[in-house]
C-alpha positions, -999 to 999 in steps of 0.1 A, spaced: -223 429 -337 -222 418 -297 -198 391 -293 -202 373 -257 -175 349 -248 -185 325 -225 -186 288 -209 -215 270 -215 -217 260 -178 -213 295 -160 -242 311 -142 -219 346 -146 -220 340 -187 -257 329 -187 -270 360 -167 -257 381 -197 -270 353 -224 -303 353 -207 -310 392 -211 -296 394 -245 -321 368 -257 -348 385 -232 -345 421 -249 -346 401 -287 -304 412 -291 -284 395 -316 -251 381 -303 -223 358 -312 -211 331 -288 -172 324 -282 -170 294 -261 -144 294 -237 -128 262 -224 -121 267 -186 -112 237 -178 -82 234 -200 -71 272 -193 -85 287 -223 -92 320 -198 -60 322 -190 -45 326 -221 -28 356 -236 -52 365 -261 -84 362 -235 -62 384 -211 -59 408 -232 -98 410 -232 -102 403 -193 -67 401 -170 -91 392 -143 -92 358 -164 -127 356 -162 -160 350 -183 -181 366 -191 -166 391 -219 -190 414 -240 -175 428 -270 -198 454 -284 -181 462 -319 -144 471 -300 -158 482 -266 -150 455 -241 -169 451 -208 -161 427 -178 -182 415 -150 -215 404 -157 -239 426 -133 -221 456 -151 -227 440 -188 -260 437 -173 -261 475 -169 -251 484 -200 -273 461 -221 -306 482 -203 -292 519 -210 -283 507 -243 -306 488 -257 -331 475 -232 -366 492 -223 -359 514 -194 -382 491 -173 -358 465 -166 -340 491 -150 -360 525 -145 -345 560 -137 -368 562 -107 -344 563 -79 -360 541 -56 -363 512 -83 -329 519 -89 -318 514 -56 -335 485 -51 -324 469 -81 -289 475 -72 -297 460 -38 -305 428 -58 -270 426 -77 -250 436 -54 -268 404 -34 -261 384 -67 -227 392 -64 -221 389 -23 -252 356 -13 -254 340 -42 -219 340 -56 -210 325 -17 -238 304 -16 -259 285 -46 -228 295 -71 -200 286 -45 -217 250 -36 -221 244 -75 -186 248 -82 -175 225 -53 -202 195 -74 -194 206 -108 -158 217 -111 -142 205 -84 -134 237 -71 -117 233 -33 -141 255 -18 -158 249 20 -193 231 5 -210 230 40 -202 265 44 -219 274 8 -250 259 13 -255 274 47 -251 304 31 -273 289 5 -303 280 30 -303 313 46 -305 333 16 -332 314 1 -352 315 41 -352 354 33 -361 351 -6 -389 334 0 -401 354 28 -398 384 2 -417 368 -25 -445 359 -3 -463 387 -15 -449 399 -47 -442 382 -80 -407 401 -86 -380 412 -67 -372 444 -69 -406 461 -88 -441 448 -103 -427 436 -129 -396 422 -143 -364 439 -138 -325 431 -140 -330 419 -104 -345 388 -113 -320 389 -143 -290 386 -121 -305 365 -94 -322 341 -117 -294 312 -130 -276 302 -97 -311 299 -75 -320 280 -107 -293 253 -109 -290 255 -67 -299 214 -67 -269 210 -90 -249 222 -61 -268 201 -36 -293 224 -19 -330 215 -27 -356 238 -38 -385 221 -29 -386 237 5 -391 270 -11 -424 274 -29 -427 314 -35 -391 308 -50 -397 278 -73 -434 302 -84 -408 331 -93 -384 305 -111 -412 299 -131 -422 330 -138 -385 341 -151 -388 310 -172 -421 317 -190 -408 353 -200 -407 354 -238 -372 354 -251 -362 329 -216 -332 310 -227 -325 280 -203 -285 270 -191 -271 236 -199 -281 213 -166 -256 192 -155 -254 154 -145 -255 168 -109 -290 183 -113 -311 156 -95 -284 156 -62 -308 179 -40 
């Protein structure tokens, strides 16, 4: 059995919730409680002494960091579309996450912690970064329906959650059309599994 622990609130966890429920894989959810330190614990250190979510537990084998759960899920048990031996897909896929972790972890993901946890981050700075990424991803989807192939891949995957709940961390979507079309596509994939909106969603 695949154990995730998680918050219910974290774009990281939901990437790796999303995909489990894309590719039809059971899993059982551990809720953990960041905002009372439940991550930094000694029992969820000694799954992750980064002190982060999300944790995959694949019957003993732990992984950290959610692009590289990500990874595993499609060798393992994905179909190899989502991410193809080709080694042009491949690159261009891992273009896509290492953007999810660099642009959107500074940008959509940094301004939603400032609005939804508080977190003393620089907000203006975080959706600058926000605007310009999402200037040059929706000049790229201008003329294609995914990012990084014809169809669906763990680009879109990765990217999907923070772009998603951007508004929660007050930087609109509206100005960006091709985006909100590819939101939309994500989210009539079968298997899509939403992430909890928060009372900050209508801000942008």
């Amino acid at each position: 059995m695949i154990t995730l622990y998680r918050h219910p609130l974290s774009g990281h966890a939901h990437r790796v919730e999303l995909f489990l429920s894309l590719i039809g894989q059971d899993f059982e959810r551990i809720d953990i409680d960041l905002l009372t330190g439940a991550h930094k614990t000694p029992d969820f250190l000694s799954l992750n002494p980064a002190g982060q979510v999300p944790v995959l537990d694949d019957n003993g084998l732990i992984l950290t960091d959610s692009n590289a759960i990500l990874v595993y899920l499609a060798r393992r048990y994905a179909d190899k579309s989502w991410y193809p031996d080709d080694a042009i897909l491949g690159a261009e896929i891992q273009k896509w996450l290492s953007t999810a972790a660099g642009d959107i972890k500074t940008g959509p993901c940094d301004a939603r912690l400032v609005t939804v946890f508080g977190a003393g981050l620089d907000h203006d700075k975080a959706k600058a970064t926000t605007s310009a990424l999402f200037e040059r991803l929706n000049a790229h989807l201008e003329d294609r329906s995914w990012l990084a192939d014809t169809k669906p891949t763990l680009a879109d995957v990765a990217a999907y959650t923070y772009i998603a709940h951007a508004p929660e961390g007050g930087v609109a979507l509206t100005p960006y059309p091709n985006i909100q079309t590819w939101l939309r596509r994500v989210e009539n994939l079968p298997g899509f599994l939403a992430m909890q909106r928060t009372a900050t969603a209508e801000a942008a």
